[in-house]
DOZAVEX-207829 format. One record per residue: residue number from 1; residue in three letters; x, y, z of N, C-alpha, C in turn. Coordinates in steps of 0.02 Angstrom, whole numbers, plus 50000, padded with zeros to 5 digits. Each point is the difference from the previous one (the first is absolute). Example, Ala and Ser with C-alpha at 12.3 -4.5 7.8 and 13.67 -1.06 7.14 Angstrom:
BEGIN
atom pos:1, code:ALA, nxx:50660, nyy:49716, nzz:50390, caxx:49955, cayy:50059, cazz:50000, cxx:50045, cyy:50060, czz:50000
atom pos:2, code:SER, nxx:49982, nyy:50053, nzz:49964, caxx:50042, cayy:50059, cazz:50003, cxx:49961, cyy:50055, czz:50037
This chain:
BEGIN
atom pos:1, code:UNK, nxx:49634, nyy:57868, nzz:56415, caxx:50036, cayy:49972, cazz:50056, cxx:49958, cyy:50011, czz:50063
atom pos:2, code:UNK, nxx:49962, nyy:49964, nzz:50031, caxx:49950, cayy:49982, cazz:50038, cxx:50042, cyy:49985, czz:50076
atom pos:3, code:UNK, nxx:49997, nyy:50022, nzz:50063, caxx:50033, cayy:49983, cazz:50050, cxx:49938, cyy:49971, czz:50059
atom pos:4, code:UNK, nxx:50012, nyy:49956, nzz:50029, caxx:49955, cayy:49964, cazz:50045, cxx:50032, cyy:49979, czz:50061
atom pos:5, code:UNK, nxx:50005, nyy:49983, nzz:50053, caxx:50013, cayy:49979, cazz:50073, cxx:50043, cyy:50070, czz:50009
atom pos:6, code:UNK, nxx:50059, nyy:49957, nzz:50032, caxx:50046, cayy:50062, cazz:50052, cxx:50083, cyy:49962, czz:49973
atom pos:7, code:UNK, nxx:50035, nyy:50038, nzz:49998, caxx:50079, cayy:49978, cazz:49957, cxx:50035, cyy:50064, czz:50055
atom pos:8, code:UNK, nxx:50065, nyy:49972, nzz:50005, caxx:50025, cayy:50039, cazz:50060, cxx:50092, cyy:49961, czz:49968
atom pos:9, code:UNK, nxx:50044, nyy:50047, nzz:49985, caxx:50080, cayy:50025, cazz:49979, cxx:50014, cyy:50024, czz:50063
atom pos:10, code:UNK, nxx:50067, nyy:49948, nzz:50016, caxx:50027, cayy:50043, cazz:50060, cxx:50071, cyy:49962, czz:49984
atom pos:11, code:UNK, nxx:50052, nyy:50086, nzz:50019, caxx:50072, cayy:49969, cazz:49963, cxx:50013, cyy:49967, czz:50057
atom pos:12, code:UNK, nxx:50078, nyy:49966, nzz:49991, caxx:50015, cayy:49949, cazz:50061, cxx:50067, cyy:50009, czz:50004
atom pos:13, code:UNK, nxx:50056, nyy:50007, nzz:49965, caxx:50064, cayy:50003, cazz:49978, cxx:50009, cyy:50019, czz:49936
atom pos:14, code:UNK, nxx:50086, nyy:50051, nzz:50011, caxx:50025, cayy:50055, cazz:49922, cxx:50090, cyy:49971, czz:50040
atom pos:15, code:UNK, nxx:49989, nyy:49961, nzz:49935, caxx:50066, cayy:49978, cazz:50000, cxx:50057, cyy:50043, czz:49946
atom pos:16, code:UNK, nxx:50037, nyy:49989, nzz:49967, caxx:50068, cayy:50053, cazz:49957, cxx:49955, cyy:50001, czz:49941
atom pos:17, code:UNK, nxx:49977, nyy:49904, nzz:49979, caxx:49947, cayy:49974, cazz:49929, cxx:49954, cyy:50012, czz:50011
atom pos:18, code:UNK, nxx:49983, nyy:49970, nzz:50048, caxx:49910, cayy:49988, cazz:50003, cxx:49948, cyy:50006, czz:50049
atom pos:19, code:UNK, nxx:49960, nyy:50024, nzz:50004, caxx:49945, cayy:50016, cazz:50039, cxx:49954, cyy:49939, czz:50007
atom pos:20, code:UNK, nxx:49975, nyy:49988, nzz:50060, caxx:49940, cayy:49961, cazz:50005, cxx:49935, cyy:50031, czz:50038
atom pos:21, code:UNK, nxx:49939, nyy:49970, nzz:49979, caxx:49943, cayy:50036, cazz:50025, cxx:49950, cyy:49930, czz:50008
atom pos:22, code:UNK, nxx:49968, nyy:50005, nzz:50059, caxx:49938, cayy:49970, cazz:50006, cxx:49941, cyy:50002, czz:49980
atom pos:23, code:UNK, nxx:49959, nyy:49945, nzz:49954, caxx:49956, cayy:50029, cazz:49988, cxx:49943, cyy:49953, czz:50020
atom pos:24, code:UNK, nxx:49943, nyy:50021, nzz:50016, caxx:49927, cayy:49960, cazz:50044, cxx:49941, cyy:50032, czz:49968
atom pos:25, code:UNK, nxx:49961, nyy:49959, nzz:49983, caxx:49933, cayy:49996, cazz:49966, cxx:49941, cyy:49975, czz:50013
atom pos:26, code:UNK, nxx:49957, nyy:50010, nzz:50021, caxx:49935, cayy:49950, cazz:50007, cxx:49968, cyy:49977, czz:49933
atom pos:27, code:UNK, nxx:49958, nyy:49928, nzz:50012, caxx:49983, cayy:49972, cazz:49924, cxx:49970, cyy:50061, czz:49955
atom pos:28, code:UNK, nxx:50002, nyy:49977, nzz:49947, caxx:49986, cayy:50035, cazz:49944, cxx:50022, cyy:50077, czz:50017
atom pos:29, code:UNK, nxx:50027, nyy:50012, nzz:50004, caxx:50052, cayy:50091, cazz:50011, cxx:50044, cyy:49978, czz:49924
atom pos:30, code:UNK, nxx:49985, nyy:50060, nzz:49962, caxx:50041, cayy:49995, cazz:49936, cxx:50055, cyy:50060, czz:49999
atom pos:31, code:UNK, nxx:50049, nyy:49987, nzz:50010, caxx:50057, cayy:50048, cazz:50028, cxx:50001, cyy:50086, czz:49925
atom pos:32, code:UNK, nxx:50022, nyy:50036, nzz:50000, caxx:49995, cayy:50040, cazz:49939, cxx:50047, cyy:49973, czz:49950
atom pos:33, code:UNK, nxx:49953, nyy:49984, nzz:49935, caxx:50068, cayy:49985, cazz:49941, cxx:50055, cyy:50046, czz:49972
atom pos:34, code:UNK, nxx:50045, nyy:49975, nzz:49992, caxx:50055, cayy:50011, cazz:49993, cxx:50064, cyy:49965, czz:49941
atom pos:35, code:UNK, nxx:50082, nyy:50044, nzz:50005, caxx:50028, cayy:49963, cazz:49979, cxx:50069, cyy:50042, czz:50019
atom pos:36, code:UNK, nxx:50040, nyy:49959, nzz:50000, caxx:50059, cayy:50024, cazz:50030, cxx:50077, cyy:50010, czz:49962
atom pos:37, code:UNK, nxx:50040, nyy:50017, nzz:50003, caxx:50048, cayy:50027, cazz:49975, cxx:50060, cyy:49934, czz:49993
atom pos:38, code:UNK, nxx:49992, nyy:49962, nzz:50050, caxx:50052, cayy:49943, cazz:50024, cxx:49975, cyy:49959, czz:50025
atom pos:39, code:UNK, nxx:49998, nyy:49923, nzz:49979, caxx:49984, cayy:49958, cazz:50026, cxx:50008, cyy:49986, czz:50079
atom pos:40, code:UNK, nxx:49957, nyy:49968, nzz:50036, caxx:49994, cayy:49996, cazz:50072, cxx:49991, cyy:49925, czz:50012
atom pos:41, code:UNK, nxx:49974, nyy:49973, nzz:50077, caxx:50003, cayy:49934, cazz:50018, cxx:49954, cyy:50021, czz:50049
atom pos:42, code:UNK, nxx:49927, nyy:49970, nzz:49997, caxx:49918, cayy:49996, cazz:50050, cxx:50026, cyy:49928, czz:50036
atom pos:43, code:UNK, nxx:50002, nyy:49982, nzz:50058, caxx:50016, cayy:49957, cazz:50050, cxx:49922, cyy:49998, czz:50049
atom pos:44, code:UNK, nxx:49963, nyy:49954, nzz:49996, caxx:49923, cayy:49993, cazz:50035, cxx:50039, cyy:49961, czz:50060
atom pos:45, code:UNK, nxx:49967, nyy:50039, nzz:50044, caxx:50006, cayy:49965, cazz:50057, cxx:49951, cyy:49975, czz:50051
atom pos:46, code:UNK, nxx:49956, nyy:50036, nzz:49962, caxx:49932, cayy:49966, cazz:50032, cxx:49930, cyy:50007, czz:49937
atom pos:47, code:UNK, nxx:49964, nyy:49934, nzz:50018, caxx:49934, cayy:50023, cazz:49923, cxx:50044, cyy:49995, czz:49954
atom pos:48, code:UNK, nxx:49958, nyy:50025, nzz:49945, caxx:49999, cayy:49982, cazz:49947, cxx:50000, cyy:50055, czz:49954
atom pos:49, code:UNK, nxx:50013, nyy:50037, nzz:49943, caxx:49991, cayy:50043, cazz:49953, cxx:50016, cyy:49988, czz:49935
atom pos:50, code:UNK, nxx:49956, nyy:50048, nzz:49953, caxx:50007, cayy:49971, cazz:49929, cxx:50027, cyy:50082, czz:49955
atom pos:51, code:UNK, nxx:50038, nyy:49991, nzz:49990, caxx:50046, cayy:50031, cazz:49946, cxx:49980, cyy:50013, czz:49941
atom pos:52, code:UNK, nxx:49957, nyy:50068, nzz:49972, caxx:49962, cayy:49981, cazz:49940, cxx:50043, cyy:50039, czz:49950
atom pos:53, code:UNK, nxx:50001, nyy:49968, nzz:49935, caxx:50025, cayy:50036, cazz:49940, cxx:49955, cyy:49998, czz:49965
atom pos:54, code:UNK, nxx:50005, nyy:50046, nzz:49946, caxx:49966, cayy:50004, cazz:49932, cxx:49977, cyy:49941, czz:49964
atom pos:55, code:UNK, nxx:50038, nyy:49945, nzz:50014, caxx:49976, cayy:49969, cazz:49961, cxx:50020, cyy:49908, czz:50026
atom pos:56, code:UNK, nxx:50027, nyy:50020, nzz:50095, caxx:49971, cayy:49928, cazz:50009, cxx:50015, cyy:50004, czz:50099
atom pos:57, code:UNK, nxx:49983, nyy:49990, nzz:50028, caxx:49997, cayy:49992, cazz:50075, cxx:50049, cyy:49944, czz:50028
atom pos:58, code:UNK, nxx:50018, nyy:50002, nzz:50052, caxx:50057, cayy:49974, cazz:50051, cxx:49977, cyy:49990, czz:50076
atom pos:59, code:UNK, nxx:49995, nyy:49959, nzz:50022, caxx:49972, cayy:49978, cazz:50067, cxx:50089, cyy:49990, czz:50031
atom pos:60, code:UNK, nxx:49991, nyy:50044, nzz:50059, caxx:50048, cayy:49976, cazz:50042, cxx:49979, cyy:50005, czz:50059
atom pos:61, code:UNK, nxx:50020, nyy:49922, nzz:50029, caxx:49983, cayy:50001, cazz:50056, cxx:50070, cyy:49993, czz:50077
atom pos:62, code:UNK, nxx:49965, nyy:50007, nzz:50061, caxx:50034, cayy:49996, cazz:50054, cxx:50072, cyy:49972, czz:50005
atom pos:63, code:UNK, nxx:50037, nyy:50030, nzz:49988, caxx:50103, cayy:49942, cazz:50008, cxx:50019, cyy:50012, czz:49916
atom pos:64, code:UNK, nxx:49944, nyy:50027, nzz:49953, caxx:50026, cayy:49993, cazz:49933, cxx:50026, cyy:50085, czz:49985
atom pos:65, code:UNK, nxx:50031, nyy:50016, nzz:49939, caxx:50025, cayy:50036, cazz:49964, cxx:49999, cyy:50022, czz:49962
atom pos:66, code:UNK, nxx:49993, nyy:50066, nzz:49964, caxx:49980, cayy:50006, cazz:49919, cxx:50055, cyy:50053, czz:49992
atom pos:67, code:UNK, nxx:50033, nyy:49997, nzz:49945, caxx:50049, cayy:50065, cazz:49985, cxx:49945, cyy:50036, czz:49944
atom pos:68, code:UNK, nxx:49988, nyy:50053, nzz:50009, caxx:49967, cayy:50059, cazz:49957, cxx:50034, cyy:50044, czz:49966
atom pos:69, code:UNK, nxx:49962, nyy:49971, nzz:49904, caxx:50062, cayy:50040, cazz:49978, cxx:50000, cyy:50075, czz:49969
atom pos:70, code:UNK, nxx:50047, nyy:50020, nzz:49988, caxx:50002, cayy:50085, cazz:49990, cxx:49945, cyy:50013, czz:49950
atom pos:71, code:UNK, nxx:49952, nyy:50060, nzz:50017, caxx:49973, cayy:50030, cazz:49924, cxx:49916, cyy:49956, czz:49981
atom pos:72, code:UNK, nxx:50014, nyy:49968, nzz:50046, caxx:49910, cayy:49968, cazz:49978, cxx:49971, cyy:50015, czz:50042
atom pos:73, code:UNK, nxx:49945, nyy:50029, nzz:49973, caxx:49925, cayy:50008, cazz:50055, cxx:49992, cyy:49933, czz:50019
atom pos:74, code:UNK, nxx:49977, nyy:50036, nzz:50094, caxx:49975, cayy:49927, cazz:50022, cxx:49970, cyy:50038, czz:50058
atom pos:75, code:UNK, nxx:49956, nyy:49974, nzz:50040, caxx:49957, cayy:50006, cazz:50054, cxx:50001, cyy:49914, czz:50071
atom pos:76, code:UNK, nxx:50008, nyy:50036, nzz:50027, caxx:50016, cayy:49927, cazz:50084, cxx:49909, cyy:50012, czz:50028
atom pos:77, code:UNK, nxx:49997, nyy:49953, nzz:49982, caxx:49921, cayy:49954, cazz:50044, cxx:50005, cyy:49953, czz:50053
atom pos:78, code:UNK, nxx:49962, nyy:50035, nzz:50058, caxx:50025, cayy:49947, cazz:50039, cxx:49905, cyy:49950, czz:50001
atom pos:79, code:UNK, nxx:50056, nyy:49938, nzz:50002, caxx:49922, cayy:49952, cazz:49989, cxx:50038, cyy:49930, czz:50021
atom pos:80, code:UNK, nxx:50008, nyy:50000, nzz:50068, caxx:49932, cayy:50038, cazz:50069, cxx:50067, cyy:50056, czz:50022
atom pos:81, code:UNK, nxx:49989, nyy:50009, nzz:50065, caxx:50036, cayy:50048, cazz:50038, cxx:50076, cyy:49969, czz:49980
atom pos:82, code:UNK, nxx:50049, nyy:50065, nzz:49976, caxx:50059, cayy:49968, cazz:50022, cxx:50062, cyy:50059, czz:50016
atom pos:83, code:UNK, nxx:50063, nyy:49974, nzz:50036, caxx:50034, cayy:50056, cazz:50004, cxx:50098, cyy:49976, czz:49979
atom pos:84, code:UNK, nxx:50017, nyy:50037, nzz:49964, caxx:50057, cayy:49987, cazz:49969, cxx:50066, cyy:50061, czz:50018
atom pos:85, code:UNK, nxx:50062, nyy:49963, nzz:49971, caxx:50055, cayy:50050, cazz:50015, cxx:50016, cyy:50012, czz:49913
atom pos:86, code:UNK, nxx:49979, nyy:50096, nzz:49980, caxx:50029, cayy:49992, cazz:49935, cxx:50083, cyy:50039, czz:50021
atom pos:87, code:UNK, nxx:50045, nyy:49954, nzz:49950, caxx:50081, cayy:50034, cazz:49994, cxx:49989, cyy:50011, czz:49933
atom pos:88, code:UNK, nxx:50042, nyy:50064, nzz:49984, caxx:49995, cayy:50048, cazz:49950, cxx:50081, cyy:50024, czz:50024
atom pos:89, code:UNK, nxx:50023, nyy:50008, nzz:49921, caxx:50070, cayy:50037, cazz:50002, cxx:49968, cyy:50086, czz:50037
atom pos:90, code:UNK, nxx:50067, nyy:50056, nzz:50036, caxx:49966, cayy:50048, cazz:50012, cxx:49982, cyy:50042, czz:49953
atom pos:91, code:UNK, nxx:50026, nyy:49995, nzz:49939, caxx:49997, cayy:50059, cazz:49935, cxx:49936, cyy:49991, czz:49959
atom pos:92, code:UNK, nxx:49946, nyy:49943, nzz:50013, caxx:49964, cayy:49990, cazz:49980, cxx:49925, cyy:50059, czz:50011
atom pos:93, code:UNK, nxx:50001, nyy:49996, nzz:49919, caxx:49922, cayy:50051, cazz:50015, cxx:49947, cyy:49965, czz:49973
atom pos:94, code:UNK, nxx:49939, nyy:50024, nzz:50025, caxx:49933, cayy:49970, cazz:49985, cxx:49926, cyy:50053, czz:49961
atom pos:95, code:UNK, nxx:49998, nyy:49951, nzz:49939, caxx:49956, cayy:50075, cazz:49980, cxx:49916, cyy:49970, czz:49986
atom pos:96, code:UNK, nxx:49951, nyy:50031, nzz:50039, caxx:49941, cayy:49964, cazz:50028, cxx:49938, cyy:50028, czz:49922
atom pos:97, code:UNK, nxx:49976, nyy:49949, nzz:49991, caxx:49933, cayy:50015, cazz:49944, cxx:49951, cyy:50051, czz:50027
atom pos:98, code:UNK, nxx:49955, nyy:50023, nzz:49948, caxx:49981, cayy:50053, cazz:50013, cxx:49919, cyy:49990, czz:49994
């Protein structure tokens, strides 16, 4: 798991459910892989990023949406710069590759 540019998490709102956090990347920044406990919803709001799994990639871009689902490794590429709102239930945990 190889990390490149600058990636920057910043929470935003903790609601009763769900938490949201900002997240911003410069091109090629490969966020740390991961996988999570409970499915979530990546909202791009600017740029572009690609969503990688094991065994196939996801381009989402600017106004689009991806729901991410529980329990699969995956890693966020941003290609080019982009910055998104992730919502995540609050009980959700995340357990990072090694």
């Amino acid at each position: 798991m190889e990390q490149s540019g600058q990636y920057k998490v910043t929470p935003l709102q903790k609601g009763s459910l769900f938490v949201t956090k900002r997240m911003e990347a410069t091109s090629g920044t490969s966020m740390p892989r991961h996988k999570s406990s409970i499915e979530s919803v990546l909202v791009v709001t600017d740029g572009q990023c690609l969503i990688r799994f094991d065994d196939e990639d996801h381009a989402v871009a600017q106004g689009e949406s991806f729901v991410v689902p529980a329990q699969l490794w995956h890693q966020v590429v941003a290609d080019p710069d982009f910055k998104a709102v992730h919502i995540m239930p609050k009980e959700i945990r995340f357990e990072f590759s090694k």
